[in-house]
N, C-alpha and C positions, 0 to 999 in steps of 0.2 A: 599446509600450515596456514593460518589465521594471521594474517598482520595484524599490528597492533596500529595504531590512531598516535603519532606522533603529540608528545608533551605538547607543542609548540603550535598544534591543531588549537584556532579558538573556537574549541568544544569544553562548555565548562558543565552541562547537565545536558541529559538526552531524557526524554522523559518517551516512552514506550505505550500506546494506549489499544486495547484490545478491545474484542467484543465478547460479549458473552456465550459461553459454549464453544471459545476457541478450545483446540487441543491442548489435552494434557498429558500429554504423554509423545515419547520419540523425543526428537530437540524443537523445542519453542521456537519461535522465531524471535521472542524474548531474548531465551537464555544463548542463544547462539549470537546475537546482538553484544552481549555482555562478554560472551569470549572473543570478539573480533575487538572491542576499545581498552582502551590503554585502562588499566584498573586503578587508576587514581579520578577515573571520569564517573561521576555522580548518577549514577542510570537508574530510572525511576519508572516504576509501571503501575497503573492507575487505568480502571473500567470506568467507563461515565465519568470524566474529570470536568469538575464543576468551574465556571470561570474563574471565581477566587479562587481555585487553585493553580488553575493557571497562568495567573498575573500577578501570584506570589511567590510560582514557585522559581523564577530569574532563570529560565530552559533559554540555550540557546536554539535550540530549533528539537520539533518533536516527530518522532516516528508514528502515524497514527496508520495501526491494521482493524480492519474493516471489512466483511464479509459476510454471505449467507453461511448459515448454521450446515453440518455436515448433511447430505439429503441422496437420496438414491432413487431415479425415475421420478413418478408423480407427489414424491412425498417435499420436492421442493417448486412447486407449482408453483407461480407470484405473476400474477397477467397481469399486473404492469411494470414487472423489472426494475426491482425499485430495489435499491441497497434496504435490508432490513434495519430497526433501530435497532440497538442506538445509533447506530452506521451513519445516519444524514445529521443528525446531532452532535455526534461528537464531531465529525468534521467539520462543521460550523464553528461549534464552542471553542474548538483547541487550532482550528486553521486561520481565523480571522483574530487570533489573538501573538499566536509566534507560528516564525515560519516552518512550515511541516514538508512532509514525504506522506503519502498517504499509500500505503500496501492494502489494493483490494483483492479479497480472499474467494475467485468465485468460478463458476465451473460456465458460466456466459457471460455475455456482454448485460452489463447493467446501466440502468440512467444513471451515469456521472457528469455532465454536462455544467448542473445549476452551479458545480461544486466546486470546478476547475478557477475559477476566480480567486479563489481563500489557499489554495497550493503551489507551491512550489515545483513538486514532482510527484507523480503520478505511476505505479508499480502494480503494474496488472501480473497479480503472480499465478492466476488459476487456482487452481487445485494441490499445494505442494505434498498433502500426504502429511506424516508424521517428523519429515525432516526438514524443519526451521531455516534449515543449515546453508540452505542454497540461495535461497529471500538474501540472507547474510551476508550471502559471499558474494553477491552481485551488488546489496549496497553499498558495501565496503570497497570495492575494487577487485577483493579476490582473483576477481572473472567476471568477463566481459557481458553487457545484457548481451543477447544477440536473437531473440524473440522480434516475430514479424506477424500481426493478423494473420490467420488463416481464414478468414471472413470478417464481413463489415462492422465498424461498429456504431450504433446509430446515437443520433440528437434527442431524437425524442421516440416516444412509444407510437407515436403516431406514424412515426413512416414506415412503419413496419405494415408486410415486407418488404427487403430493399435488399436489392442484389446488387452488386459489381455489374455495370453497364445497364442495368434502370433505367429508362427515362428521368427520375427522380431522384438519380441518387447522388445526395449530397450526404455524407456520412458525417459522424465527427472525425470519426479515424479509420478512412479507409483502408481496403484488401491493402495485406502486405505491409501497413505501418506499422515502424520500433524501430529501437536502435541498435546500431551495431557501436558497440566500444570494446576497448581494450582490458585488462587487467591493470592496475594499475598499480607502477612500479614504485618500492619506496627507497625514497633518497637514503 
């Protein structure tokens, strides 16, 4: 079962920002977002949200998902691993303006680096498939992150390649980094 986001949470707007060609279909990470908070909480989703919307629209803090477009073998190709747009834009326009969660949507490590400065938290979710549900229940507390690399993840394009024990290997987030937490209990 879905906790709900206690009245007395001050969450007074969640604003949800997606990219385009997210799934539409199975449970969003949207709509599953919307079933875990309290339904008096103002939850707003918006593609490319422009700065004036976003410093009129009084968000306490915003969920922004961000990802490469769905792709199988060579048909997601990108030699320089770069979050597609609007992916680096929006996280600019909507992180340097209220404080965010950024959910990246992607099936490898991408240059996130420039980006870490404008966020708060950082949500390497892979690949979740058709079911929103689980993105959800990990930001919510549901259940616990408990996700660890299973390979490096680098600074820039440039140090690639870079293995675990490299002479060169300074990572951003090396082998084996995440967190382990709890579910979290409600009073």
């Amino acid at each position: 079962m879905t906790q709900k986001i206690k009245e007395t949470t001050p969450l007074i707007d969640l604003s949800i920002v997606t990219y385009p060609g997210a799934q539409r279909f199975g449970t969003t990470i949207f709509n599953a977002i919307s079933a875990a908070i309290d339904p008096s909480t103002e939850l707003v989703l918006h593609e490319n949200p422009d700065t004036e919307l976003l410093k009129s629209g009084n968000f306490s803090y915003v969920v922004v998902v961000v990802g490469e477009l769905p792709y199988a073998e060579g048909y997601g190709d990108n030699l320089n691993l770069t979050i597609p747009e609007p992916g680096p834009s929006t996280i600019t326009n909507v992180c340097t303006n209220i404080k965010c969660v950024v959910v990246l949507i992607s099936g490898r490590p991408l240059l996130i680096q420039p980006y870490l400065p404008f966020i708060q938290a950082l949500v390497i979710a892979w690949l979740p498939g058709s079911e929103g549900q689980g993105v959800a229940d990990v930001l919510f507390g549901d259940y616990g992150f408990t996700g660890k690399l299973p390979h490096t993840w680098f600074k820039t394009i440039e140090q690639l390649p870079m293995n675990f024990g490299d002479a060169h290997y300074d990572p951003l987030f090396p082998l084996g980094f995440g967190l382990t937490t709890k579910p979290v209990v409600a009073e």
